[in-house]
DRENVEXNU-117711 format. One record per residue (C-alpha): residue number from 1; residue in three letters; x, y, z. Coordinates in nm, 4 decimals. Each point is the difference from the previous one (the first is absolute). Layout:
NUM,ALA,X,Y,Z .
...
# end
This chain:
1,UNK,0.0000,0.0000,0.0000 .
2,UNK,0.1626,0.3277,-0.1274 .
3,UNK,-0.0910,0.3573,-0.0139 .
4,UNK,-0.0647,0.1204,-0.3333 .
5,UNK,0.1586,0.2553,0.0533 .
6,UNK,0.3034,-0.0380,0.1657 .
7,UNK,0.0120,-0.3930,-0.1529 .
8,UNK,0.1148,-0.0782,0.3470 .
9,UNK,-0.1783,-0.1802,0.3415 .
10,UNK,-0.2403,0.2955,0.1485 .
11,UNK,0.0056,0.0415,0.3812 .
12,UNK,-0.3688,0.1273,-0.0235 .
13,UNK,-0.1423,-0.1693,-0.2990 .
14,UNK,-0.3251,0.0773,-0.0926 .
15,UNK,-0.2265,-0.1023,-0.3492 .
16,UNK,-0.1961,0.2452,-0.2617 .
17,UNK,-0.3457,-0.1165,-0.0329 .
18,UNK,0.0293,0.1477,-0.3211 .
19,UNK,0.2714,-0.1703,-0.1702 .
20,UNK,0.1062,-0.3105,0.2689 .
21,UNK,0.2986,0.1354,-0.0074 .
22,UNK,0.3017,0.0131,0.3831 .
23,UNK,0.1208,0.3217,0.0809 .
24,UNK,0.1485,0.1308,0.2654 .
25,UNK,-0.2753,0.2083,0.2209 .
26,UNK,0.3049,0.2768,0.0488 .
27,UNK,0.0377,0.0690,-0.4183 .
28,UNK,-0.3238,-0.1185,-0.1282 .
29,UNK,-0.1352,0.2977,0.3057 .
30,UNK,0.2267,0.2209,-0.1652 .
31,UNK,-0.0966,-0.0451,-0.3720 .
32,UNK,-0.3467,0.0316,0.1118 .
33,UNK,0.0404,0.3022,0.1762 .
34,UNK,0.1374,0.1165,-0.3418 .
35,UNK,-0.1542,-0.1215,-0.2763 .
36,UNK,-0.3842,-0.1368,0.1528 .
37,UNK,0.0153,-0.3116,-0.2263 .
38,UNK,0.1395,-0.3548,-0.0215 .
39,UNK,0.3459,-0.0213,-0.0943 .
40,UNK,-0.0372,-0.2833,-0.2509 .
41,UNK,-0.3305,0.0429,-0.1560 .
42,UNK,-0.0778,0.3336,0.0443 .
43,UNK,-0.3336,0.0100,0.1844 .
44,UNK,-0.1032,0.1859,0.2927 .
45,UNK,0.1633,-0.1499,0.3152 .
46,UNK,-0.0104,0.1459,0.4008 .
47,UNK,0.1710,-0.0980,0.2624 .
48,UNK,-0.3540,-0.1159,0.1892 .
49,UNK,0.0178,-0.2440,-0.2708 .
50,UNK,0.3503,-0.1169,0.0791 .
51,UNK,-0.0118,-0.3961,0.1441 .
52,UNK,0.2656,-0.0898,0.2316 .
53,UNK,0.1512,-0.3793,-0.0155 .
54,UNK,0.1084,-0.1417,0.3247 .
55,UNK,0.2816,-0.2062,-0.0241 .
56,UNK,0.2541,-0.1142,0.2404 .
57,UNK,0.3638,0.2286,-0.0576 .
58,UNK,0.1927,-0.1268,-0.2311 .
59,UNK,0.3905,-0.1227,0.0582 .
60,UNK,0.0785,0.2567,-0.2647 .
61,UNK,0.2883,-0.1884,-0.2353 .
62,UNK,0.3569,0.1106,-0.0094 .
63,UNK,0.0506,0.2408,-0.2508 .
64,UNK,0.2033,-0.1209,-0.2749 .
65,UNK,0.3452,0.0982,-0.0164 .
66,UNK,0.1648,0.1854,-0.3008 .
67,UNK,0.3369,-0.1417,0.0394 .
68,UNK,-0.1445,-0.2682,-0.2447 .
69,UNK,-0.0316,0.0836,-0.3815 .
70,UNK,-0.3959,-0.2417,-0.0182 .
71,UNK,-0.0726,0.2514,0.3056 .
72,UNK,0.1438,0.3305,-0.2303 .
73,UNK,-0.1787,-0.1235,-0.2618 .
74,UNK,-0.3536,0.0013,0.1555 .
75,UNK,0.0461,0.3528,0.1661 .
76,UNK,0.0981,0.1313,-0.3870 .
77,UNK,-0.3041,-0.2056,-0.0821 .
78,UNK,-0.2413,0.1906,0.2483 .
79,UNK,0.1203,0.3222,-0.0748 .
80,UNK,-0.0653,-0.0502,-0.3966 .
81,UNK,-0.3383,-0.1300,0.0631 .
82,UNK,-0.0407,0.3094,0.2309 .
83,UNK,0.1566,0.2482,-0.2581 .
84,UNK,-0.2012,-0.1868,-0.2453 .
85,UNK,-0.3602,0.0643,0.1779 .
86,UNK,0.0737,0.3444,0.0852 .
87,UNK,0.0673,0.0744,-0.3883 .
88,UNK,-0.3113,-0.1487,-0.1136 .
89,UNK,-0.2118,0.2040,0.2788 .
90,UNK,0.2235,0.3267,-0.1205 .
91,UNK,-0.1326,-0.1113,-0.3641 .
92,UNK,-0.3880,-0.0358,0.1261 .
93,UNK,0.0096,0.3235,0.1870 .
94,UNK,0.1550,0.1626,-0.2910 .
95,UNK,-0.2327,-0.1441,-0.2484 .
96,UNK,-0.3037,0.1073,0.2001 .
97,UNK,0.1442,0.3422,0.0369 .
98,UNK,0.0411,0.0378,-0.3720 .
99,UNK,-0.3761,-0.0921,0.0162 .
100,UNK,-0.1509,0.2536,0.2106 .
101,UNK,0.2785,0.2799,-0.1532 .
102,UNK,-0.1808,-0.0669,-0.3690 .
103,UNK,-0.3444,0.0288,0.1637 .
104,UNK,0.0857,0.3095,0.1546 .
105,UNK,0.1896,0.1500,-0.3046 .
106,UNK,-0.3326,-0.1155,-0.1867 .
107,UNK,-0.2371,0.1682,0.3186 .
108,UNK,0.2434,0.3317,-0.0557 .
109,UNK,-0.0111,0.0353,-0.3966 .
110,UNK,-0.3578,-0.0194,-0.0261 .
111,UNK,-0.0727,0.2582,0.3008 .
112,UNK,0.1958,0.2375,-0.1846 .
113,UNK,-0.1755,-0.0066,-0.3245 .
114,UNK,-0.3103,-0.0026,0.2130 .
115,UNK,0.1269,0.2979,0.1777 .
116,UNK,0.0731,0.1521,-0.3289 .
117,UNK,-0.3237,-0.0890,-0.1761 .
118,UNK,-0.1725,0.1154,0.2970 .
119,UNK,0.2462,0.4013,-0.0243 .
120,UNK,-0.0595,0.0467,-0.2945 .
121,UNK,-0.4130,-0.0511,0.0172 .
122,UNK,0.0125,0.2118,0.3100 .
123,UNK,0.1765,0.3121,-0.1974 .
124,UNK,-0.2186,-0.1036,-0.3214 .
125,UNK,-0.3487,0.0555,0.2253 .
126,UNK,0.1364,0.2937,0.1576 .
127,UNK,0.0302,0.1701,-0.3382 .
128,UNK,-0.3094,-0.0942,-0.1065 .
129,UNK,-0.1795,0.1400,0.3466 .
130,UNK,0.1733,0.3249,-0.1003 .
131,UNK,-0.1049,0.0183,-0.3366 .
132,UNK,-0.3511,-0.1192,0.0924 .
133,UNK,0.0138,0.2534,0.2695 .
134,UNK,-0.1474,0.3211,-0.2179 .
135,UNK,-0.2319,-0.2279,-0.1675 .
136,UNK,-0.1731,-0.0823,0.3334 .
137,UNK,-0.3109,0.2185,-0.0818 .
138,UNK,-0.0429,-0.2693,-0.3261 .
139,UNK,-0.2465,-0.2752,-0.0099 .
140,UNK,0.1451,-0.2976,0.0654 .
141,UNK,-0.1556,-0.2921,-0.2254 .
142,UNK,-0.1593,-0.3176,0.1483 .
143,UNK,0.1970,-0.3138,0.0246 .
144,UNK,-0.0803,-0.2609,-0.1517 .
145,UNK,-0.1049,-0.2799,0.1754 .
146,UNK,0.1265,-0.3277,-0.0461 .
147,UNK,-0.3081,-0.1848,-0.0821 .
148,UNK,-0.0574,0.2843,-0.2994 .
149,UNK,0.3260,-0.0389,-0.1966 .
150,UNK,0.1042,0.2896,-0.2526 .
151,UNK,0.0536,-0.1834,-0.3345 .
152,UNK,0.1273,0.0767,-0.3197 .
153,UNK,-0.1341,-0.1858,-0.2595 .
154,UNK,-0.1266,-0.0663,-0.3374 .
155,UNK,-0.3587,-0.1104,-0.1118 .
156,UNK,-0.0686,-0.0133,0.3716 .
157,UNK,-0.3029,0.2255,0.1586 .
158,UNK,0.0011,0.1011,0.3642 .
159,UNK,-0.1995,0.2789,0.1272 .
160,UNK,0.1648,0.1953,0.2221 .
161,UNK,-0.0325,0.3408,0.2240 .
162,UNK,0.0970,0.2875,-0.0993 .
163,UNK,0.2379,0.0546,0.3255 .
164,UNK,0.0716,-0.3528,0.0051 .
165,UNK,0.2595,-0.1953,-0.2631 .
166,UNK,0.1353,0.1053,-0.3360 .
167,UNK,-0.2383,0.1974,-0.2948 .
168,UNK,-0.1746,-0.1573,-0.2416 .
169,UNK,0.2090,0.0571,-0.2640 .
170,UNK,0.3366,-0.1415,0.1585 .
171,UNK,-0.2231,-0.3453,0.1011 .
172,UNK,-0.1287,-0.0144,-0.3745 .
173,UNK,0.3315,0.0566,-0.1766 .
174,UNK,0.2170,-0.2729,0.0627 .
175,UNK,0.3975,-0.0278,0.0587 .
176,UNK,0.0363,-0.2635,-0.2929 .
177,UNK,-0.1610,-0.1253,-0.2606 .
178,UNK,-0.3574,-0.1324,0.0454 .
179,UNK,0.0615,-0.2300,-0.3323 .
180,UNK,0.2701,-0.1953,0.1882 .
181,UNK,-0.1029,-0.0815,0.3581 .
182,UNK,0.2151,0.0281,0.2644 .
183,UNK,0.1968,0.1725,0.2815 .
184,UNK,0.3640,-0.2329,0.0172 .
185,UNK,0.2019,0.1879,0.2478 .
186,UNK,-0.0394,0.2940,0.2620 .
187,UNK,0.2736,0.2047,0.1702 .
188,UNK,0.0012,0.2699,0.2408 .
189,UNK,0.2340,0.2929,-0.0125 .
190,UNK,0.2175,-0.0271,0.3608 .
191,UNK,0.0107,0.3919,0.0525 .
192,UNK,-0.3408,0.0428,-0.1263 .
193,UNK,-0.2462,-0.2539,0.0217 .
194,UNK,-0.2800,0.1841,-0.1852 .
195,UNK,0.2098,-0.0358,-0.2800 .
196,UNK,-0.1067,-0.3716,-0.1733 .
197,UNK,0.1527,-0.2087,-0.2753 .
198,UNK,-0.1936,-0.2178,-0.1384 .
199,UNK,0.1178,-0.2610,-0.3250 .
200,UNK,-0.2828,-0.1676,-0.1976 .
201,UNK,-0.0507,-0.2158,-0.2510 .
202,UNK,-0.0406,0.2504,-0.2995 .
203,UNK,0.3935,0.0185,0.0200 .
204,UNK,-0.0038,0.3545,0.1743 .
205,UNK,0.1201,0.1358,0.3762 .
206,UNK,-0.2408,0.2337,0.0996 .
207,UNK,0.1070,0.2567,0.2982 .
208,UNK,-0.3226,0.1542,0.1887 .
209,UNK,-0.0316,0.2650,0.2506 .
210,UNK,-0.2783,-0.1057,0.2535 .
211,UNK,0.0010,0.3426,0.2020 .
212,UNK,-0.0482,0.1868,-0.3440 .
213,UNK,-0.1897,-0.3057,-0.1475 .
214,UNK,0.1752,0.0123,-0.3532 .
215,UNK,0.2332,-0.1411,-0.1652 .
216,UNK,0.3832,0.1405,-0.0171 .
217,UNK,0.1576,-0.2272,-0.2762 .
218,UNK,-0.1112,-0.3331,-0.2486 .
219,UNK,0.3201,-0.1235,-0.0916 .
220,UNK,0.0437,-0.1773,-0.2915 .
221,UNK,0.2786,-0.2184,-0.1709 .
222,UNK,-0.0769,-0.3952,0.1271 .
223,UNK,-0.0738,-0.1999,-0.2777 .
224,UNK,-0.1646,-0.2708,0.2366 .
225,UNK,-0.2352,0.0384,0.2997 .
226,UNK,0.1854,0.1424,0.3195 .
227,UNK,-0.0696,-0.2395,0.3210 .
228,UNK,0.2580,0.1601,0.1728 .
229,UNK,0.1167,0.3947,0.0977 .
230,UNK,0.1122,0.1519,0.2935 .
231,UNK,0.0282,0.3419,0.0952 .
232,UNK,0.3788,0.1798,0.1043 .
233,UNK,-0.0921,0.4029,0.0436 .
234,UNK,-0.2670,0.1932,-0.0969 .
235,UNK,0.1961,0.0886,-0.3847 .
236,UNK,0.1011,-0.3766,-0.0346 .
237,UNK,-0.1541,-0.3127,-0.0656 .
238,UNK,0.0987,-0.3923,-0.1029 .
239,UNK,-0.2014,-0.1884,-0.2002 .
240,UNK,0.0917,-0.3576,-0.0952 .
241,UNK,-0.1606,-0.2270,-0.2936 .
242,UNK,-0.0736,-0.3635,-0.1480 .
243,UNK,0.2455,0.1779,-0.2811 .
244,UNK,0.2571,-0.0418,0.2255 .
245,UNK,0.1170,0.3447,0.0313 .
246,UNK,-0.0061,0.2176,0.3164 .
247,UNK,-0.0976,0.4041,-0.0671 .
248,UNK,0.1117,0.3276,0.2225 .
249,UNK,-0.2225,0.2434,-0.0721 .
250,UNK,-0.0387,0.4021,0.0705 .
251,UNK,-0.3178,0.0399,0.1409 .
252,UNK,0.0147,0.3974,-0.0737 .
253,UNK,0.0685,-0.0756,-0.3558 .
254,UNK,-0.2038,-0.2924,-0.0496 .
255,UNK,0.3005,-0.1633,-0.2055 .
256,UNK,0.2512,-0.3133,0.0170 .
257,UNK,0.3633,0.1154,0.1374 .
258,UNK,0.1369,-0.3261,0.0350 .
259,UNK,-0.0726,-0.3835,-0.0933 .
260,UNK,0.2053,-0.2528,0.1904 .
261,UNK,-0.0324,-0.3539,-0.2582 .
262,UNK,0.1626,-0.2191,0.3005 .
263,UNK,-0.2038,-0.3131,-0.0580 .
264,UNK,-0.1303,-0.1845,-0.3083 .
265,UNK,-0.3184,-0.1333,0.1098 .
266,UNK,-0.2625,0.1764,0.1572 .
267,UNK,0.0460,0.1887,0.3191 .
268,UNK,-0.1993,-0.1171,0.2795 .
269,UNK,0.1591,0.2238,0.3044 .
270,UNK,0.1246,0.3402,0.0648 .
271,UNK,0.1493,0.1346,0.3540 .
272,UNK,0.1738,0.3691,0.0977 .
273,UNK,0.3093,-0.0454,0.1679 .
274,UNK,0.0084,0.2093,0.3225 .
275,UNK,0.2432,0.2307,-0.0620 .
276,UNK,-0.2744,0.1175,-0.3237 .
277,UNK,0.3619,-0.0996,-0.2274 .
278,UNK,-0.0537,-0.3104,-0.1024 .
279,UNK,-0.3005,-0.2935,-0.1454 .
280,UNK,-0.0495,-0.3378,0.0132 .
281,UNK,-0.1781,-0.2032,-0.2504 .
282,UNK,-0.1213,-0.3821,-0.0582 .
283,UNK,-0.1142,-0.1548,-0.2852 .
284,UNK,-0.1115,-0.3028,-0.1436 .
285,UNK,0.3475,-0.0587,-0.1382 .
286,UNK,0.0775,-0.1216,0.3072 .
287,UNK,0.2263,0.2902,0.0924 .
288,UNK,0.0037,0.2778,0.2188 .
289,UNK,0.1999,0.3431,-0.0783 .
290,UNK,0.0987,0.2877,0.1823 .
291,UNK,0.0184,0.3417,-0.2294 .
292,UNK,0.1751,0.3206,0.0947 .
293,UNK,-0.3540,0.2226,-0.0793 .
294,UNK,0.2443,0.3206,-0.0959 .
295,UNK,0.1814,-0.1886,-0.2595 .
296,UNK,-0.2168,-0.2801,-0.0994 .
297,UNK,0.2969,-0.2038,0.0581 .
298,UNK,-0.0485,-0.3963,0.1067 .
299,UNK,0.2343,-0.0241,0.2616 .
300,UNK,-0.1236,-0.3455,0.1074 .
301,UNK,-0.2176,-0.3045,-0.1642 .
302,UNK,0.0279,-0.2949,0.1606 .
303,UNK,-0.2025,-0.3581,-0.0461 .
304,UNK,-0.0540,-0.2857,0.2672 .
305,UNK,0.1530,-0.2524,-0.1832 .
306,UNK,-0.0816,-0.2885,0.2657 .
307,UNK,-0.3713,0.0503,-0.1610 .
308,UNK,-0.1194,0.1110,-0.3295 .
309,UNK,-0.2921,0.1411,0.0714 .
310,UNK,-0.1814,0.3385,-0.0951 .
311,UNK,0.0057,0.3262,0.2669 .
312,UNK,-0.3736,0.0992,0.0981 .
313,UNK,0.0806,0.3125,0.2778 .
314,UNK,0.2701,0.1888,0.1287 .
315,UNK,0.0321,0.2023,0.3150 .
316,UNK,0.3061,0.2075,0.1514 .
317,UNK,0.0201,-0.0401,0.4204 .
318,UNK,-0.0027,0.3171,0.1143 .
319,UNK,0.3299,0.0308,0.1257 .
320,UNK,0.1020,-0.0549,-0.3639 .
321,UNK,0.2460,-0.2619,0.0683 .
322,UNK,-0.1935,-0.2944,-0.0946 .
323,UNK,-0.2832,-0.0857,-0.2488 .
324,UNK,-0.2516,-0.2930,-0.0537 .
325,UNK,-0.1601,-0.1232,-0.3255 .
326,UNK,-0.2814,-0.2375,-0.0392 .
327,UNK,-0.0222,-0.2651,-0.2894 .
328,UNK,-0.2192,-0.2170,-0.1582 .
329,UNK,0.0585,-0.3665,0.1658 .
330,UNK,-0.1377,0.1691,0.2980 .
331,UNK,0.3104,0.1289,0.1624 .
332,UNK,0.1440,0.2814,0.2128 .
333,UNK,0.2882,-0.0987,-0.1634 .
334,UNK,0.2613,0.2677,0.1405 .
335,UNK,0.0669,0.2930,0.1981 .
336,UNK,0.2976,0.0769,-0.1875 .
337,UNK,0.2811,0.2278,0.1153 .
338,UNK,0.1185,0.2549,-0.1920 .
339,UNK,0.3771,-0.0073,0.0856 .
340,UNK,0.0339,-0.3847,-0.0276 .
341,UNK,-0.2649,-0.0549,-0.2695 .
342,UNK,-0.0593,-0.2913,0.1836 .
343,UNK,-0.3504,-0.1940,0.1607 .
344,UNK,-0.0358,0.0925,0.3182 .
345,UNK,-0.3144,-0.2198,0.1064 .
346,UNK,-0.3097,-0.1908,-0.1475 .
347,UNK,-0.3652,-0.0166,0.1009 .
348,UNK,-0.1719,-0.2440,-0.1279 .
349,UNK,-0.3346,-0.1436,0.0869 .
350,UNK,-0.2602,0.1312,-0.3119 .
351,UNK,-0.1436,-0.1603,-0.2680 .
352,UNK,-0.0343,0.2107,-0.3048 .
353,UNK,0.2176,0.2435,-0.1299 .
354,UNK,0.0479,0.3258,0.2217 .
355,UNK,-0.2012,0.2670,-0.0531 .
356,UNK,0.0975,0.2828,0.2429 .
357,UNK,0.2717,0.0424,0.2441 .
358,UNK,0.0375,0.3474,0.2451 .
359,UNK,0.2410,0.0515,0.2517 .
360,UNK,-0.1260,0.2009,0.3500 .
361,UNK,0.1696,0.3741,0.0631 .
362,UNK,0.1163,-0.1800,0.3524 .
363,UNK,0.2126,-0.2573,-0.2318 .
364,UNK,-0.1002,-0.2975,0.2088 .
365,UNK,-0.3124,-0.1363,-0.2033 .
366,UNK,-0.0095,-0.0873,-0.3377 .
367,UNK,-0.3978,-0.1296,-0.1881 .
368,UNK,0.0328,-0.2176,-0.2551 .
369,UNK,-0.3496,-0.0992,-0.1938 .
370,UNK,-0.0106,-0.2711,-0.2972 .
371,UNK,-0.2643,-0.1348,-0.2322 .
372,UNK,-0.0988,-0.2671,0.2919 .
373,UNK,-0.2526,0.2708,0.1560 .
374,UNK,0.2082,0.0487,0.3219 .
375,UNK,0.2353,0.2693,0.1632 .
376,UNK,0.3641,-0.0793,0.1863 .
377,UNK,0.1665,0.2635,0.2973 .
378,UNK,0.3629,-0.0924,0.0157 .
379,UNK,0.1918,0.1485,0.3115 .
380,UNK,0.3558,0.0686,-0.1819 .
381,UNK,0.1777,-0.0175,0.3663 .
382,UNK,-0.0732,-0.3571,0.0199 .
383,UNK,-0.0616,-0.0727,-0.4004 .
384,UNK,-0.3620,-0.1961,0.1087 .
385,UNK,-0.3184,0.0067,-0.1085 .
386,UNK,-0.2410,0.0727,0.3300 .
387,UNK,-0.2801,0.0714,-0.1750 .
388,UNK,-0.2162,-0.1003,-0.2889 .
389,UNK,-0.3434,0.2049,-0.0425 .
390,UNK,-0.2381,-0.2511,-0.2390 .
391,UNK,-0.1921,0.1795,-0.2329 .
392,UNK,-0.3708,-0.1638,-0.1398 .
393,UNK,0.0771,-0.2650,-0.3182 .
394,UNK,0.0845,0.1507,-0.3482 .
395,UNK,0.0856,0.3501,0.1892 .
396,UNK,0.2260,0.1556,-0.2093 .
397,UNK,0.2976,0.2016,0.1331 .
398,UNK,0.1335,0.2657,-0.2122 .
399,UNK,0.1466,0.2595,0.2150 .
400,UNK,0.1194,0.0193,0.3818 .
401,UNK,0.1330,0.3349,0.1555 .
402,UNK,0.0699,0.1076,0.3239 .
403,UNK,-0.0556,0.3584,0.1405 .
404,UNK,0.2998,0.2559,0.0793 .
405,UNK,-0.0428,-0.0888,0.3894 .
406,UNK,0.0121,-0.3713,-0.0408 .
407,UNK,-0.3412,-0.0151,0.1530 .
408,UNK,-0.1964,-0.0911,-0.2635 .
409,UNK,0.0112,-0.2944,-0.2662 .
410,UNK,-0.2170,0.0334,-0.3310 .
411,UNK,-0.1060,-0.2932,-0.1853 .
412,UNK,-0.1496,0.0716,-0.3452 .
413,UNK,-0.1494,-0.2300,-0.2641 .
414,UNK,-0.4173,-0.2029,0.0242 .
415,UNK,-0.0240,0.3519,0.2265 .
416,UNK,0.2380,0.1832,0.2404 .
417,UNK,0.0454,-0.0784,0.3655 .
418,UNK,0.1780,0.2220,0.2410 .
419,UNK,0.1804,-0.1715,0.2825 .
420,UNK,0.1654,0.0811,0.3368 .
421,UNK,0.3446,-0.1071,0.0323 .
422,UNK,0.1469,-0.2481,0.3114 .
423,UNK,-0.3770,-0.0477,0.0305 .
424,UNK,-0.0661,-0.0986,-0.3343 .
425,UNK,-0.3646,0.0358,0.0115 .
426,UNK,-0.2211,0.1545,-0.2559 .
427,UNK,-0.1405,0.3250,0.0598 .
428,UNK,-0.1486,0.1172,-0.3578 .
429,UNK,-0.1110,-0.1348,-0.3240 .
430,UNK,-0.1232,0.2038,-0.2549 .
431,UNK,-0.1927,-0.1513,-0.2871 .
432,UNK,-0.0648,0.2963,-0.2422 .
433,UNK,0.2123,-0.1459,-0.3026 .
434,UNK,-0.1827,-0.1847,-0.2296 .
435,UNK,0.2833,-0.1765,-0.1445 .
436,UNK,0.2983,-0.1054,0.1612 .
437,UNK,0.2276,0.2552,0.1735 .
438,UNK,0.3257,-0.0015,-0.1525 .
439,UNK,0.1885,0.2956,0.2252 .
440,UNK,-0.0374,0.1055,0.3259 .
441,UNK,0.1835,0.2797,0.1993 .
442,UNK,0.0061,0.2185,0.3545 .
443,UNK,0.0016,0.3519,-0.0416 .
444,UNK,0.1671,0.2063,0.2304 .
445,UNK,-0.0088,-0.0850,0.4049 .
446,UNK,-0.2849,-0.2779,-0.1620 .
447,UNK,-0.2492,0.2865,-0.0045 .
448,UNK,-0.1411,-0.1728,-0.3137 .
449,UNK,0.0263,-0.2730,-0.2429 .
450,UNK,0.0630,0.0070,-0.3611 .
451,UNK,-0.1067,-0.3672,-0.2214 .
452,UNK,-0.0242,-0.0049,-0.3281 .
453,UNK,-0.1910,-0.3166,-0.2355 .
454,UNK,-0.0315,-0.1387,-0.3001 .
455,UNK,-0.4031,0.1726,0.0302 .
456,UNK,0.2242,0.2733,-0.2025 .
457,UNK,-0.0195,0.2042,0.3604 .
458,UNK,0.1895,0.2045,0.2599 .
459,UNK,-0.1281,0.0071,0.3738 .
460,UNK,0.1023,0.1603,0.2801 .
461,UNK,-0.1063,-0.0622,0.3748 .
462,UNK,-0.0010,0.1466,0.3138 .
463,UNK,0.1254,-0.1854,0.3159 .
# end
């Protein structure tokens, strides 16, 4: 019977009733005293629990001499295994530490863009209340509410208030063509989200003004429909095409400034690097490419050659650092980094090619959705799925967002449900869309929503 220890005879042995393991009461007290917890497996020990073991004293044996080289050779022996179990605890300890230093790096970087975000709102309000400030003796509008959504349409008829919604004219004249049905993508400008970019089927990228209900600029130049656009500024716009070219365009000057030809099949993704510099594009070529939007310059294409399959999405992270693309054999199939153009991770667990993929402003969740009528939340610390929200049969997902504050996840496609993240419950659905919803986007502080369809129509909610 030996301490473990001191691997020697205790004078006051005693047994955990946690592990069965001797110890000496005098170091096992000790360890307690420091640390709360079983030395060998780690659970929650006191010395209350502590069992002593009566036993007759020993005749403790003679220790062994080290005049002898068998006797030098076992002391060298002990104090390797020692050395030995020390550097394996030094490795642990440092291995957790490297653990919790990442989290809090992680916890650190996203409270500063949060922080950020949040400064520059702050200032942007403030100058607004000033400016607002000698309009006060104007008539303020009435919202709308959110079960009468403002739509912008074509061959659609809504009565509507005079004080409430858009005019009769804006509702009647549509954004795109009423011969070719459909709404394909929707975009929000970041520093002004009454600014909307919408691309449709009739090949154009429409740019509307809700506060002014008009529209600024039809752009023109796709030779195919446009399922997918995103908005930079308020003067520039991307645009990308089943022709397989991406477009910059001047909204001011309703014209073309640049056309980036990085892929040669159809582009299915578009994403705005963070620092506004650079864009990332996928494509059913089975490539991805990052473009220097100055130049039109490819700086980057790269193809998973492990698996030859086509690119459905692409998203940026919004640190900017990594990126993850969806494909069609139902996979998350990287978040790839930038500097080592490598795969980072995979999530599978669809069925059905992927649809949709968004990243939250907090960078820990990422929403996946696929053609198998469900949505996945992925917590990036721990790269696990810990949540799966099951949508009715044949729902269609075509579009998941989340709002600036993380709060708020949209899911857009049969209709459009709204729901409230680490709860994940649903708290709205709207229904007004008579086809399905293709787009879906939070304007400012999630004051309203913005969905667009293939009805041919633009609506906007309040929240």
């Amino acid at each position: 019977m030996a301490c473990c220890f001191s691997n020697e005879v205790p004078e006051h042995p005693c047994v955990s009733p946690v592990s069965n393991q001797v110890f000496e009461r005098r170091l096992i007290e000790k360890y307690i005293a420091e640390n709360g917890t079983d030395p060998v497996n780690g659970q929650p020990l006191s010395e209350e629990q502590l069992i002593d073991i009566k036993v007759s004293h020993p005749i403790r044996p003679k220790p062994p001499s080290s005049t002898s080289i068998p006797a030098i050779l076992k002391a060298l022996q002990d104090e390797w295994d020692a050395v030995m179990l020390h550097s394996f605890t030094l490795r642990q300890q440092l291995q957790t530490t490297r653990q919790e230093l990442s989290h809090a790096l992680y916890q650190h970087d996203a409270a500063c863009r949060v922080i950020a975000r949040l400064t520059k709102e702050v200032t942007a309000a403030r100058e607004a209340l000033a400016t607002l400030k000698p309009q006060a003796g104007l008539a303020v509008p009435q919202a709308v509410p959110a079960s009468q959504p403002m739509t912008v349409g074509a061959g659609e008829s809504m009565e509507v208030g005079e004080q409430v919604g858009m005019t009769p004219d804006i509702i009647q004249k549509g954004l795109h063509s009423a011969s070719i049905p459909g709404i394909l993508a929707l975009d929000l400008c970041p520093s002004d989200t009454s600014k909307v970019l919408t691309g449709g089927a009739d090949k154009n990228v429409v740019v509307f003004d809700k506060n002014a209900e008009h529209i600024i600029a039809t752009l023109k130049g796709h030779t195919r429909k446009s399922p997918v656009c995103l908005f930079m500024f308020q003067t520039v716009v991307f645009s990308a095409s089943p022709d397989s070219t991406i477009r910059i365009w001047s909204v001011p000057n309703s014209s073309c400034i640049q056309v980036v030809r990085a892929h040669e099949g159809p582009v299915t993704g578009l994403s705005l690097h963070a620092t506004g510099d650079y864009l990332l594009s996928a494509s059913e070529d089975q490539y991805w490419a990052f473009s220097d939007i100055q130049t039109g310059r490819i700086l980057t294409k790269v193809a998973d050659e492990s698996s030859a399959c086509a690119l459905t999405c692409a998203q940026f992270h919004p640190d900017g650092l990594i990126f993850g693309t969806g494909t069609v054999d139902s996979q998350i199939k990287d978040l790839g980094s930038l500097k080592e153009r490598t795969n980072v991770a995979n999530f599978p667990g669809h069925s059905g090619p992927i649809t949709s993929i968004a990243f939250s402003e907090n960078g820990y969740y990422l929403a996946t959705s696929a053609d198998d009528s469900s949505v996945k939340l992925w917590d990036l610390r721990k790269l696990k799925n810990f949540k799966t929200i099951q949508l009715d049969d044949n729902y269609e997902v075509k579009s998941l967002v989340f709002d600036q504050s993380g709060t708020y996840l949209a899911v857009a496609g049969s209709d459009i449900r709204i729901y409230v993240c680490k709860q994940w419950s649903e708290v709205l659905n709207f229904t007004e869309h008579s086809g399905i919803t293709t787009g879906v986007a939070f304007g400012q502080h999630a004051q309203f929503l913005t969905s667009s369809g293939m009805d041919r129509s633009l609506k906007f909610y309040s929240l």
